[in-house]
C-alpha positions as CSV (number, residue, x, y, z in Angstrom):
1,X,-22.5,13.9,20.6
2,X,-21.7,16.1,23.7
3,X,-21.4,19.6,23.6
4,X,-17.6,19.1,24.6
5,X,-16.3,16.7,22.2
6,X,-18.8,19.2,19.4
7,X,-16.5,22.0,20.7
8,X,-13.4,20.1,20.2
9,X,-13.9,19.2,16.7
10,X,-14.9,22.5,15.7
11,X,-12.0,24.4,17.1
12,X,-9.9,21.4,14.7
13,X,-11.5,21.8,11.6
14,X,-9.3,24.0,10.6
15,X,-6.4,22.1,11.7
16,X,-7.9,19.6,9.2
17,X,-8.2,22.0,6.2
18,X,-4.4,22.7,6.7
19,X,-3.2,19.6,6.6
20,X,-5.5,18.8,3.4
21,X,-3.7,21.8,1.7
22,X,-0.3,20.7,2.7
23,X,-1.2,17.3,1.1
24,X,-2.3,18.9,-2.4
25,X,0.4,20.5,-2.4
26,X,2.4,17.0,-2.1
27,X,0.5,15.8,-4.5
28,X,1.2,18.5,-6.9
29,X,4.8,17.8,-6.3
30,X,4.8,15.0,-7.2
31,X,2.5,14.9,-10.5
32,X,2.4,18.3,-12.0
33,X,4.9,20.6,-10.5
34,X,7.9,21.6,-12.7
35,X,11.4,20.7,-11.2
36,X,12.1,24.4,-10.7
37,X,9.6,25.1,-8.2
38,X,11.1,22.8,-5.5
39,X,12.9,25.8,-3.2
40,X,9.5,27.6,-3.2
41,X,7.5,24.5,-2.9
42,X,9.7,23.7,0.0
43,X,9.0,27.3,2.1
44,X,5.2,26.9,1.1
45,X,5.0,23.1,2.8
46,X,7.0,24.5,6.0
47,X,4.5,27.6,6.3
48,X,1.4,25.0,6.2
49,X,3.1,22.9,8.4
50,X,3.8,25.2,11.2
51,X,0.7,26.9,11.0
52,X,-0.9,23.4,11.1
53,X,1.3,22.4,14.1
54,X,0.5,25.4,15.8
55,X,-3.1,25.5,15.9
56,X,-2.9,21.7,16.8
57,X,-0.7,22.0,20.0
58,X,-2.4,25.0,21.1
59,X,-3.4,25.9,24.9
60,X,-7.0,25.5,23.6
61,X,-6.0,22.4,22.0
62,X,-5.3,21.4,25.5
63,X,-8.4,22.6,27.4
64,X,-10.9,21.7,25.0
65,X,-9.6,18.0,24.6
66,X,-9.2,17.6,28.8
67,X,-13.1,18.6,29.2
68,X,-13.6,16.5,26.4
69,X,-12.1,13.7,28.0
70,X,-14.3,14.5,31.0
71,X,-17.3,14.2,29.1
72,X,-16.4,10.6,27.2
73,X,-15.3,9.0,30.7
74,X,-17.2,5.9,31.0
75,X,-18.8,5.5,27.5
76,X,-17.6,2.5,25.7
77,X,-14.5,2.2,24.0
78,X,-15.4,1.6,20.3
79,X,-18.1,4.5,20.8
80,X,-17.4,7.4,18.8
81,X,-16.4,10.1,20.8
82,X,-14.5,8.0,23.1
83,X,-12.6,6.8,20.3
84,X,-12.1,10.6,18.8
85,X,-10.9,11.5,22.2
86,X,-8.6,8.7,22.4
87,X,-7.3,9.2,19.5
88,X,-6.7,12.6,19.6
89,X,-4.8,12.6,22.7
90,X,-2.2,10.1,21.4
91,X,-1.7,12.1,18.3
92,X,-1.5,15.8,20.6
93,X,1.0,14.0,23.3
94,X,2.8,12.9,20.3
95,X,3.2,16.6,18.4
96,X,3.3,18.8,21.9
97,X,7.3,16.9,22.0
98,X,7.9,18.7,18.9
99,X,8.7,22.3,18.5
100,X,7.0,24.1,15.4
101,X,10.6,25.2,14.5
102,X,11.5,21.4,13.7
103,X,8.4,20.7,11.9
104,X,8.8,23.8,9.4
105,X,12.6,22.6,9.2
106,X,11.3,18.8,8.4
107,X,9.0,20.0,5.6
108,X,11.5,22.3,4.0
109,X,14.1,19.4,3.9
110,X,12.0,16.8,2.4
111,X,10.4,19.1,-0.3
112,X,14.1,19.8,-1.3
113,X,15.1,16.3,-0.8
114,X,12.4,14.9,-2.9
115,X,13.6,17.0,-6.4
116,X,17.2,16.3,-5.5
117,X,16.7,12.7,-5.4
118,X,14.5,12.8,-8.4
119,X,17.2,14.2,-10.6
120,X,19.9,11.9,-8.8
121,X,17.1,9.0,-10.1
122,X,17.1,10.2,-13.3
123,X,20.7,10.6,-13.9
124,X,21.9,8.0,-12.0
125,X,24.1,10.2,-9.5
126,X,23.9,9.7,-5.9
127,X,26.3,12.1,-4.9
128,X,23.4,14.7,-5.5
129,X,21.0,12.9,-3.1
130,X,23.4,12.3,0.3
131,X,23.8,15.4,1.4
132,X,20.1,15.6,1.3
133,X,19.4,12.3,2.9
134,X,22.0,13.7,5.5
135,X,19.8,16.6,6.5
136,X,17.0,14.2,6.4
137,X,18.4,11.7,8.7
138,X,19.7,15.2,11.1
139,X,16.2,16.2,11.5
140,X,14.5,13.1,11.6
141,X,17.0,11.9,15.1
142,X,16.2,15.2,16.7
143,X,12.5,14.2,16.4
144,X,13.3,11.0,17.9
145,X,14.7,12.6,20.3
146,X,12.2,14.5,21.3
147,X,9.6,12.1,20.9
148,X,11.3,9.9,23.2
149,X,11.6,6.4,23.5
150,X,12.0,3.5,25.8
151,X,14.1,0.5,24.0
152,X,15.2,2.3,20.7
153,X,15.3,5.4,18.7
154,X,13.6,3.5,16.0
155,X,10.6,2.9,18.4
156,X,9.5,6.6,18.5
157,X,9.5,6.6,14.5
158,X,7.9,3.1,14.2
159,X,5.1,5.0,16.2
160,X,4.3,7.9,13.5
161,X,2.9,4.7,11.4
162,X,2.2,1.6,14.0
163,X,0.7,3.0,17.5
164,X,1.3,0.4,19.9
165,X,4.2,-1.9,18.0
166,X,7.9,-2.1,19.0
167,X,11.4,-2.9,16.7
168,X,11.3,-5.4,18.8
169,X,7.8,-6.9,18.2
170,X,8.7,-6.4,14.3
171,X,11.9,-7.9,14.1
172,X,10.7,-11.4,16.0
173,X,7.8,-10.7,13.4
174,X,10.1,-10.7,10.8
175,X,12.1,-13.4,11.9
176,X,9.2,-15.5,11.7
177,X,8.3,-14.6,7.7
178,X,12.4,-14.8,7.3
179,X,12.5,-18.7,8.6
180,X,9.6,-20.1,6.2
181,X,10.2,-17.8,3.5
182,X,14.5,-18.7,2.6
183,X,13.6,-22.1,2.7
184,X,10.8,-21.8,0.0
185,X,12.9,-19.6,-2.3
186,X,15.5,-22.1,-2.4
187,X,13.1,-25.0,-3.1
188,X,11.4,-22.9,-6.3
189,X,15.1,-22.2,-7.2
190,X,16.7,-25.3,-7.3
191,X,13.0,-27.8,-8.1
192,X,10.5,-25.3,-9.3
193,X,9.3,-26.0,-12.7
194,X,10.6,-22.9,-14.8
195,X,7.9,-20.3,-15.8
196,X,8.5,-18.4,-19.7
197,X,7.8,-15.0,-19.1
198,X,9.5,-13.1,-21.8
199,X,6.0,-12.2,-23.6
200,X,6.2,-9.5,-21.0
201,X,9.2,-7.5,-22.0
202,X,7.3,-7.1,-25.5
203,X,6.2,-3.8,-26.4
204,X,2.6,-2.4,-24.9
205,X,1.4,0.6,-25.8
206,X,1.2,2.4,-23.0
207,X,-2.1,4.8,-23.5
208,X,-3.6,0.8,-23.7
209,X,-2.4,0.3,-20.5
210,X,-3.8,3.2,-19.0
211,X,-6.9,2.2,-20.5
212,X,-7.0,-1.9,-18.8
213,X,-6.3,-0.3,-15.7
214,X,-9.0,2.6,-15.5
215,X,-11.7,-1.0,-16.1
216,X,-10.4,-2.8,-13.5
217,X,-10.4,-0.1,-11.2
218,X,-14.1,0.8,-12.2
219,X,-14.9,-3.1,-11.2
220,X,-13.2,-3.0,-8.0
221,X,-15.5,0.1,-6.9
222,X,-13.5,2.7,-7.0
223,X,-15.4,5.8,-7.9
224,X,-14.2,8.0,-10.1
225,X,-16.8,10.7,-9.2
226,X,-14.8,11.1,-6.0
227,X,-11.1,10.7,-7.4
228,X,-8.8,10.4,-9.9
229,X,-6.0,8.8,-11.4
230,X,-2.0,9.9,-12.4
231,X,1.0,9.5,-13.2
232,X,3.8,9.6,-10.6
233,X,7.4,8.3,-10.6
234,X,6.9,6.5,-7.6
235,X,3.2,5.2,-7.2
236,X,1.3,6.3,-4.6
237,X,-2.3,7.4,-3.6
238,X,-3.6,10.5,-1.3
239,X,-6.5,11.9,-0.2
240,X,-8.0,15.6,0.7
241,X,-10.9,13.7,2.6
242,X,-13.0,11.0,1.4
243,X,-14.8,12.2,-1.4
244,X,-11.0,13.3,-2.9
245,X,-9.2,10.3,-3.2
246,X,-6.5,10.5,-5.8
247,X,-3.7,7.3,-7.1
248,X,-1.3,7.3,-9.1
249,X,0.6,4.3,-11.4
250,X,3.7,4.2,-13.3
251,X,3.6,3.5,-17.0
252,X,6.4,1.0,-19.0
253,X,5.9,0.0,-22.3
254,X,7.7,-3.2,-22.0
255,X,6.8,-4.2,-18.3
256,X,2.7,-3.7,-18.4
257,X,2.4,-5.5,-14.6
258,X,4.0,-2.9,-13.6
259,X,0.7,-0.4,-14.2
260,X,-1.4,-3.0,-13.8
261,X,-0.3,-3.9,-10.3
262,X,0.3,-0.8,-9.2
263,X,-2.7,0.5,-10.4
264,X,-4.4,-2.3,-8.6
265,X,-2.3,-1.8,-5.6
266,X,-2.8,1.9,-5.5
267,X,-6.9,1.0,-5.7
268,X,-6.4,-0.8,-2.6
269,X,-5.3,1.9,-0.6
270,X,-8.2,4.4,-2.3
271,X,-11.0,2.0,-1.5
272,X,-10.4,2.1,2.1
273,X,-10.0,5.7,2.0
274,X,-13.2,6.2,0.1
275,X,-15.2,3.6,2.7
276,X,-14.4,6.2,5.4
277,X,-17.6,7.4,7.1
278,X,-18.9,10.7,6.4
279,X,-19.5,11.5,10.0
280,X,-15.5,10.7,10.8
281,X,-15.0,13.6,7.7
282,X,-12.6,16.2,9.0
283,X,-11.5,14.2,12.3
284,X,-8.4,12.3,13.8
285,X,-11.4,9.2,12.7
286,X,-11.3,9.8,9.2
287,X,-9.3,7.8,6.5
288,X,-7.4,4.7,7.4
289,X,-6.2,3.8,10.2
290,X,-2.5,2.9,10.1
291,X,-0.1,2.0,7.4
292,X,0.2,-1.5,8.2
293,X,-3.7,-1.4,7.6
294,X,-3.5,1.1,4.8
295,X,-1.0,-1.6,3.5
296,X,-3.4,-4.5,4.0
297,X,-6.0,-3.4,1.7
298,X,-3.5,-2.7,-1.1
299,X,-1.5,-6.3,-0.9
300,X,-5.2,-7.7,-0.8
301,X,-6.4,-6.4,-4.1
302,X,-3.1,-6.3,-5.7
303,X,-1.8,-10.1,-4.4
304,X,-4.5,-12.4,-3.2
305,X,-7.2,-11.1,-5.7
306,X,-5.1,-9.2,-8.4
307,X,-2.4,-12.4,-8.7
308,X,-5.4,-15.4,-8.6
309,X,-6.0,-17.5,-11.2
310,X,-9.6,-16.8,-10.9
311,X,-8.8,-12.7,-11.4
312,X,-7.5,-13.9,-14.7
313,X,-9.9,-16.1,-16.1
314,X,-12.1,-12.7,-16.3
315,X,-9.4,-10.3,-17.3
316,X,-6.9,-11.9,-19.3
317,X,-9.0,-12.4,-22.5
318,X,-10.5,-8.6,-21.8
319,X,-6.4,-7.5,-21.7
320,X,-5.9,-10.2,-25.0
321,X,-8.5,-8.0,-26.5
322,X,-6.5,-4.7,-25.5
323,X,-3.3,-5.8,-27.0
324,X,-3.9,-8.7,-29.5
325,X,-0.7,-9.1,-31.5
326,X,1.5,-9.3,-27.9
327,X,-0.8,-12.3,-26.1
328,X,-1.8,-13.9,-29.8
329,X,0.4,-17.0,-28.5
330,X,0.0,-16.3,-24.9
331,X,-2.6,-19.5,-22.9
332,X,-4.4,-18.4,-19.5
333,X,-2.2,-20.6,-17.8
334,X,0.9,-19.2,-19.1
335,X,0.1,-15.6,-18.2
336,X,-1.2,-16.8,-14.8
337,X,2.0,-18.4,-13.9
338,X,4.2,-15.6,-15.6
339,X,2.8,-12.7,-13.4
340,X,3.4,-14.9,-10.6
341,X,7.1,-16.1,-11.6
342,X,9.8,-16.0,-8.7
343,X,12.8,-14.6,-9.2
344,X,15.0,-12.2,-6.9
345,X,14.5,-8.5,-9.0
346,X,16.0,-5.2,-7.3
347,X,13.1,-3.5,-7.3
348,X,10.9,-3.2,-4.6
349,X,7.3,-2.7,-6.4
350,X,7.6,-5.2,-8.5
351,X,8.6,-8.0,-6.6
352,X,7.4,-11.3,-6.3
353,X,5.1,-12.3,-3.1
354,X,7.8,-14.5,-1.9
355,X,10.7,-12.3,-2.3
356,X,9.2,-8.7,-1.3
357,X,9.5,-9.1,2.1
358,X,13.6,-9.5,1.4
359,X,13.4,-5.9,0.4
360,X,11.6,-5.1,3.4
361,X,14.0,-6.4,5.9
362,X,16.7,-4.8,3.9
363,X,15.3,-1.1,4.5
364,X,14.2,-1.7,8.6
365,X,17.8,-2.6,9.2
366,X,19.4,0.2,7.3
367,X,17.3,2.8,8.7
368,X,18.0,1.9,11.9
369,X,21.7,1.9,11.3
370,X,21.2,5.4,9.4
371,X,19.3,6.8,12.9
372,X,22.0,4.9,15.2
373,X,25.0,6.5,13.5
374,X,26.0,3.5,12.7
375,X,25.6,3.9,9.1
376,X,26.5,7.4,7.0
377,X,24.8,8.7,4.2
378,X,27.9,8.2,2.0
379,X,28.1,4.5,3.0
380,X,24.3,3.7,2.2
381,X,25.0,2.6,-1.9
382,X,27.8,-0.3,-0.7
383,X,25.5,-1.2,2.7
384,X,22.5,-1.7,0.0
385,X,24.5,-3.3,-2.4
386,X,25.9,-6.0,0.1
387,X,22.3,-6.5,1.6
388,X,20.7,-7.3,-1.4
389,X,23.4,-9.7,-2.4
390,X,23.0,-11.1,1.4
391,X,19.4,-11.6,1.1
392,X,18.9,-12.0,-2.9
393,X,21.8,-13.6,-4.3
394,X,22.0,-10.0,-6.5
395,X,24.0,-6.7,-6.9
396,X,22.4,-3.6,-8.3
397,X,23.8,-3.1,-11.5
398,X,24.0,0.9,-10.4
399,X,22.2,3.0,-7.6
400,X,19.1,4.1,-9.4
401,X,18.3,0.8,-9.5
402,X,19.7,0.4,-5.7
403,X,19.5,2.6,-2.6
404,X,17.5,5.6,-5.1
405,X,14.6,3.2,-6.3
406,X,12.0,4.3,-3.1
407,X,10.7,8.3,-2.8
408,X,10.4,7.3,0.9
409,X,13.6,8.6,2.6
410,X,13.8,12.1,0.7
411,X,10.1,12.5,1.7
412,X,11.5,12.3,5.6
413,X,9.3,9.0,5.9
414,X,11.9,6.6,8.2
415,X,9.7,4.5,10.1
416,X,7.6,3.7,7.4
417,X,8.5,0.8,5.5
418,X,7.9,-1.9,7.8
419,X,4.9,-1.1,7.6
420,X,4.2,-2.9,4.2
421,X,5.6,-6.2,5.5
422,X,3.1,-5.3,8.4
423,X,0.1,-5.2,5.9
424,X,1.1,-8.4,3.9
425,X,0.7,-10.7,7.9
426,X,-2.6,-8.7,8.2
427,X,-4.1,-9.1,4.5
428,X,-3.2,-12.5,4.8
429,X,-5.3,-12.9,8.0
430,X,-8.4,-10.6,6.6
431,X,-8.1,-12.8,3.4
432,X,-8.6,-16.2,5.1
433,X,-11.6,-15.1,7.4
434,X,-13.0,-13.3,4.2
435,X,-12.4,-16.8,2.5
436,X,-14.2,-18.5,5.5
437,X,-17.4,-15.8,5.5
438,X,-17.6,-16.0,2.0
439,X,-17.7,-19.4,0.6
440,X,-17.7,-19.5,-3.6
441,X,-15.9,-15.8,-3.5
442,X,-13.1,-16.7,-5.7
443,X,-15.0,-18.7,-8.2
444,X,-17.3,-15.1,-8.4
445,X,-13.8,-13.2,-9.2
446,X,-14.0,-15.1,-12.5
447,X,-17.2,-13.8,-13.5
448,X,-15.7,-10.2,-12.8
449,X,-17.8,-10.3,-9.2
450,X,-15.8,-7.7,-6.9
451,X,-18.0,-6.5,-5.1
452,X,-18.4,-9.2,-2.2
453,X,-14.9,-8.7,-1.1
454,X,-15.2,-4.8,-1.6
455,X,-18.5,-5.1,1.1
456,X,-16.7,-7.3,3.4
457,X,-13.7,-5.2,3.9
458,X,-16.7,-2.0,4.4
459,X,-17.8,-4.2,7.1
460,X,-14.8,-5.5,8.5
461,X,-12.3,-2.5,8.6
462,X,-13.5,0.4,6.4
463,X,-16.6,1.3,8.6
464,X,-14.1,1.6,11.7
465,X,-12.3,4.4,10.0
466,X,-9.0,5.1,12.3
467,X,-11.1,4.5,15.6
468,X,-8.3,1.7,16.1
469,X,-5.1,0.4,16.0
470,X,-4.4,-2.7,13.8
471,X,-3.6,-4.6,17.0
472,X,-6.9,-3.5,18.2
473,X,-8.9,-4.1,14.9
474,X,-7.8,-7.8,14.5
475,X,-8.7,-8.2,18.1
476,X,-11.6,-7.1,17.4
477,X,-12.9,-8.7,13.9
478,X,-10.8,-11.8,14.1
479,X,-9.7,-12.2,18.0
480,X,-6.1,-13.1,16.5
481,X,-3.0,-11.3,17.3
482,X,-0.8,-10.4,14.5
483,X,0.9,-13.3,13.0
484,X,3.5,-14.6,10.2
485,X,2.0,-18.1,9.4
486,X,-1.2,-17.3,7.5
487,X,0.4,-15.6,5.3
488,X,3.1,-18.4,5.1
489,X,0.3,-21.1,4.6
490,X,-1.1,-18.8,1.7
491,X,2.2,-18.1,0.1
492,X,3.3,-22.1,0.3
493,X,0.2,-23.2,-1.1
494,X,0.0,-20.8,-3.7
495,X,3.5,-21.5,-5.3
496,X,3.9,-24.9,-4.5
497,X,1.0,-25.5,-6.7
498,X,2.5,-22.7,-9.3
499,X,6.3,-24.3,-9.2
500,X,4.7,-27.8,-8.8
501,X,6.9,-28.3,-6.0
């Protein structure tokens, strides 16, 4: 490493070890912290943040990154500290548009945001979130703003997430998925053999739950010497560096996918997090690389391993063994098909694989009517509602179970969610080169083997760290482009065959 780019990351560290802080201090919020500590919560977030900002967009930011810069010219670009460099120039161009002042005001607003739509979640009252998700929207155009953009406001946001992709390139995306996935719905609505899963709404003890999901996570590789697991209203995972990796799931004693897949999900995301080189630890290289990536690895585990019929063979007579009176008169076959079943649900995280994306394309368009002015705050609830029907064929029976189901908007986070359609086209890809490289990996899942998948995706996109974007990573490991029909072809094939259409 040169003496330059060794000077550069230095002077960061602490930059680093701020933003680490701020991000226990999330996670707090979100799994420990008592409802009344929101307004201090809130000040503490916006002091980390500034100071954060601060030291990042400093003069000496600026110098030592420009002789850095000097000093990388000419290596190769997947080397290191050209890829550091890189990196960090796009992320200090990026945070140089936007004044300290707006990032302290940005994290005070979504700490209070997040308890007030907590408590309008809980009691069902979405008058106490919009004046909330008003500020939030307030701040998050003036960052826009200031961030700049060339076709649409949404593009600067979309950028926080997806370096290097446009609405634009999204919404043809989207198209794409929208055209072969209506016409399949319709065919497993009107022809698709129908699938009995009622054994699911019986009652699992949920302290079993927790228990089935702490063994699959241990057989996926996720080391619990290096993180944990919680409890969160909304799932999630963070990390404090890669040797601090920390998921959460949501517990329901009459809806056990619902740990078990987030759990799964949630695994996903850590595993990538804990592949992350120790020599990236503490620079802009470490963790993953974008959320449409971040994304990928979850939908892997959670869909095209988690939802397999192989996954199953292993695990359902482990789970029969965890809860014997519910699955006493419950086949393989049946459970396979049930947590697989099709049907057009309201909530996001628990939707079906050919469905979810619906929910997707649902929240890209009402964000960018929320940052166009087109939509209001007050007007969100009936703009959900008559989505949903749009897309579904279903009205929310009230708003918790509507417009207040995702933690996303009160945490400031608009932008984000296209990001997990994003990662379903991309684990699709990774899965069907994995598939190719691997011959006789699924038949291994049914012996409880895990690990080849787990070493594939080290090799393949863990290794890399956030040295590139996920245009630039497929480029690179598959030489494809990112695309909507591999994930089509996996999605038809696998309930065609489930529906017997």
């Amino acid at each position: 490493m040169g003496e330059q780019v060794e000077q550069l990351k230095k002077h960061l560290q602490r930059y680093y070890d701020l933003n680490a802080a701020a991000a226990l201090l999330g996670w707090d919020q979100q799994v420990n912290m008592p409802p009344g500590g929101a307004a201090a919560r809130g000040e503490q977030s916006a002091t980390l943040s500034a100071l954060s900002h601060e030291l990042f967009t400093a003069e000496e930011t600026a110098r030592r990154l420009e002789a850095a810069e000097a000093e990388v010219a000419g290596m190769e670009f997947d080397a290191d500290d050209a890829s550091l460099v890189r990196v960090l120039r796009r992320h200090y161009d990026r945070a140089t548009k936007i004044p300290t002042e707006l990032v302290a005001e940005r994290a005070k607003v979504t700490a209070l945001a997040f308890e007030a739509w907590r408590q309008a979640r809980a009691e069902n009252n979405v008058a106490l979130f919009e004046p909330h998700l008003e500020r939030v929207i307030e701040v998050t155009r003036r960052i826009a703003d200031a961030l700049g953009y060339e076709e649409h406001p949404y593009d600067a946001l979309l950028q926080n997430f997806e370096p290097g992709m446009r609405t634009s390139q999204v919404s043809r995306l989207f198209n794409d998925l929208k055209a072969g996935l209506t016409p399949l719905l319709q065919a497993i609505t009107e022809r698709g053999k129908p699938i009995d899963d009622s054994f699911l709404g019986r009652h699992y003890d949920v302290g079993r739950q927790w228990d089935f999901t702490l063994v699959i996570l241990r057989d996926m590789g996720y080391d619990f010497n290096r993180g944990r697991q919680d409890q969160a209203p909304h799932p999630f995972t963070t990390n404090f560096g890669r040797n601090d990796v920390r998921l959460t799931t949501r517990l329901i004693s009459d809806r056990p996918q619902s740990a078990l897949f987030s759990s799964v999900h949630e695994g996903g995301h850590a595993l990538y997090e804990q592949g992350s080189p120790e020599r990236f630890e503490r620079t802009a290289l470490s963790g993953g690389a974008t959320m449409a990536l971040h994304e990928s690895q979850s939908r892997l585990w959670e869909n095209m391993i988690g939802r397999s019929k192989p996954f199953w063979q292993h695990y359902f007579p482990i789970l029969r063994a965890f809860f014997p009176e519910q699955l006493a008169d419950v086949r393989l076959d049946d459970f396979y098909r049930a947590v697989n079943v099709v049907r057009p649900d309201f909530i996001r995280t628990e939707a079906d694989e050919v469905t979810y994306n619906l929910h997707i394309f649902i929240r890209f368009e009402l964000e960018q009517a929320l940052l166009s002015g087109a939509l209001t705050a007050r007007e969100v609830p009936e703009a959900w509602n008559a989505r949903y029907q749009d897309y579904l064929g279903i009205t929310p029976r009230d708003d918790a179970e509507g417009c207040l189901q995702d933690v996303h908007w009160s945490s400031g986070l608009i932008g984000y969610f296209p990001t997990y359609a994003l990662g379903n086209l991309i684990a699709a890809q990774l899965y069907r080169r994995m598939k190719a490289d691997l011959p006789g990996m699924e038949e291994g899942f049914a012996r409880g083997e895990f690990l080849p998948p787990l070493q594939w995706l080290r090799e393949h996109v863990h290794r890399h760290g956030s040295k590139f974007t996920a245009p630039e990573l497929l480029a690179r490991e598959l030489g494809e482009e990112i695309s909507a029909e591999p994930l089509l072809e996996y999605i038809r094939a696998r309930y065609s065959e489930i529906y017997e259409l």
